[in-house]
N, C-alpha and C positions, 0 to 999 in steps of 0.2 A: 830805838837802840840808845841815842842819845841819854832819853830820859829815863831808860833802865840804868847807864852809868850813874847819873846825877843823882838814883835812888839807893846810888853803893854796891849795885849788881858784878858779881865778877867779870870781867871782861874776857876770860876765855870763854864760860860757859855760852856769854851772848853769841860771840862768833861764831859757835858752831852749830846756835840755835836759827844764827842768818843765814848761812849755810846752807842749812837743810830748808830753811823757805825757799831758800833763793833755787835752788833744786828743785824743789815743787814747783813754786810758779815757773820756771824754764819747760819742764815737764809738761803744764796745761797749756803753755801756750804752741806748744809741739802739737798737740792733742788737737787743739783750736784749730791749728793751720790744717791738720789732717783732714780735721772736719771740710773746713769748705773748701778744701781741693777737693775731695771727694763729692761732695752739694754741686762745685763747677761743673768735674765731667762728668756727673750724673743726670743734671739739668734738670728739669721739673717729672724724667721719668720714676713710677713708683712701683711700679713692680714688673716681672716679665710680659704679661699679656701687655702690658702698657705698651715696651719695646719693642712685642711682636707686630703691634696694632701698626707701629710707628718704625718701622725698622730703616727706611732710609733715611731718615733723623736720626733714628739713634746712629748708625753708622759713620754718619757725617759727623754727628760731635765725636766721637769716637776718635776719628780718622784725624781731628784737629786738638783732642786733648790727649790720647793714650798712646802712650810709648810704646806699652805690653799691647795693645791693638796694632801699632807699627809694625811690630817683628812678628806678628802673627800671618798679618798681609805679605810680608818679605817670605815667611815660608812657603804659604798657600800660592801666591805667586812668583814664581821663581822668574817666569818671562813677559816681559811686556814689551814689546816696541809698535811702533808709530807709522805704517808705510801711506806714503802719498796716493789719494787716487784723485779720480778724473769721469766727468760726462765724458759721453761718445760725442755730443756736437756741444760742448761748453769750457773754454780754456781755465775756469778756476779749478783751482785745486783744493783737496781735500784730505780733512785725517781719518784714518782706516787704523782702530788698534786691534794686536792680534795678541793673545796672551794665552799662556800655559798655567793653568788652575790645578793644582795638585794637594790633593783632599787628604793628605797625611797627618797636619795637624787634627783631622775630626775621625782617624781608621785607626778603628778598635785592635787593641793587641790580637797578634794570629793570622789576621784581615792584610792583604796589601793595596795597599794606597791607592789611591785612582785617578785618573790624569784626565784632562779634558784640553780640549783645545779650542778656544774661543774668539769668535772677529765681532767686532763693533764697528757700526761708523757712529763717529765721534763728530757728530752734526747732522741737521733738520736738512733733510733732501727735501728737494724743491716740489712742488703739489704736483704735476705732473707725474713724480717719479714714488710720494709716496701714494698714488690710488694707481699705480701702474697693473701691479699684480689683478685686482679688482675687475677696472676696468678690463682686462685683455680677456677677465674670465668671466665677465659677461658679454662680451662679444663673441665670444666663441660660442658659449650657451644659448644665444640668440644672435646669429651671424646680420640678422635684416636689421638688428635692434639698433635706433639711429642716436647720434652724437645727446641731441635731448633727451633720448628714455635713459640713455647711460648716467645723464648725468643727474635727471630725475632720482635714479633709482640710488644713486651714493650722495645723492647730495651736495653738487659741487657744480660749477661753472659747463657748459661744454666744453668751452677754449683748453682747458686741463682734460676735459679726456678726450679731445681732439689731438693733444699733443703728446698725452700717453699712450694713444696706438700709434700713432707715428713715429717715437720713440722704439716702443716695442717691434715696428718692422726695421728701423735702424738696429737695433739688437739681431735681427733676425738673419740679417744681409752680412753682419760684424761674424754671424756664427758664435755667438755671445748666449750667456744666462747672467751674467752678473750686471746690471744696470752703469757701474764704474769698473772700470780697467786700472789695474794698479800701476804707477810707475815704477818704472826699474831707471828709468835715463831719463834725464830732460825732454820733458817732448817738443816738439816743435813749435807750440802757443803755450802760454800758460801763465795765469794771473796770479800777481806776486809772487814770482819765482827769484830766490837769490842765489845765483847762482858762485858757487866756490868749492874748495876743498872740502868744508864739513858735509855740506849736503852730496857729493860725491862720494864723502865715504861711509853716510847713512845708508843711501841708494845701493853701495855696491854691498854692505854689510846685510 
């Protein structure tokens, strides 16, 4: 611009020719940033079968770059909370989530929405407790079948499925199907328990 003045250039016309550059390039570098926001939260996926392939990937980035992925989960799930649970002979405590899944974001005009209601435990149960089911239904399918064939036949120590029928007649004597009992109160043992106001008014809520 300089050396357009120095060459006698009118000085209005330059200003409103820098102007309009300076417009543009503001403009492409708009465009630029678009670009690799979008490259960030698309990550090296390239097309749908890519995502489908890859779906809890893709979700997880998802879940850490999209806003519009946020408020989509905020519809579909409307309920989530976190209750405590508990072995029948082990004082740690444990997270049990229960959530309401409401498919209204994906139900077709006409259609009414559909609701589900779903529990997780939110942690690796101890090997006993996950060959539990297994183990109980092959000793029932073969009552004589001994602590070795059981554990031959899944693959695992005897000491775990020695303690996963022993387990399963503690369930049995409790009048129980569920392996953990949820708290509602403090119970009488319990590891890492803090006890106060807030977790009183989880439990009672």
């Amino acid at each position: 611009m300089a050396k357009a003045i120095a060459r006698g250039g009118k000085l209005e016309g330059l200003v409103k020719e820098s102007a309009a550059v300076d417009a543009e390039l503001q403009a492409a570098r708009l465009e630029k940033a678009n670009v690799e926001s979008q490259e960030h939260e698309t990550g090296d996926f390239q097309s749908c079968d890519d995502v489908a392939a890859r779906l809890p990937e893709a979700m997880a980035l998802l879940a850490k770059t999209s806003f519009e992925f946020a408020d989509l989960l905020r519809r579909a799930i409307p309920s989530f909370v976190i209750h405590p649970v508990q072995d029948l002979d082990c004082p740690q405590v444990r997270p049990r989530a229960k959530l309401r899944l409401q498919l209204e974001p994906w139900t077709a005009p006409g259609e009414l929405p559909q609701e589900h209601s779903i529990t997780l435990d939110l942690f690796e149960p101890p090997q006993h407790l996950k060959h539990l089911a297994a183990c109980v239904a092959i000793k029932q399918a073969q009552p004589k079948a001994s602590l070795n064939v059981i554990a031959a036949q899944l693959g695992i120590n005897r000491m775990t499925v020695k303690r996963a029928l022993a387990y399963h007649r503690l369930m049995q004597e409790a009048g129980v199907t569920d392996p953990f009992r949820e708290l509602q109160d403090k119970p009488p043992k319990a590891s890492r328990w803090k006890d106060g106001p807030e977790t009183k008014a989880r439990l009672s809520a």
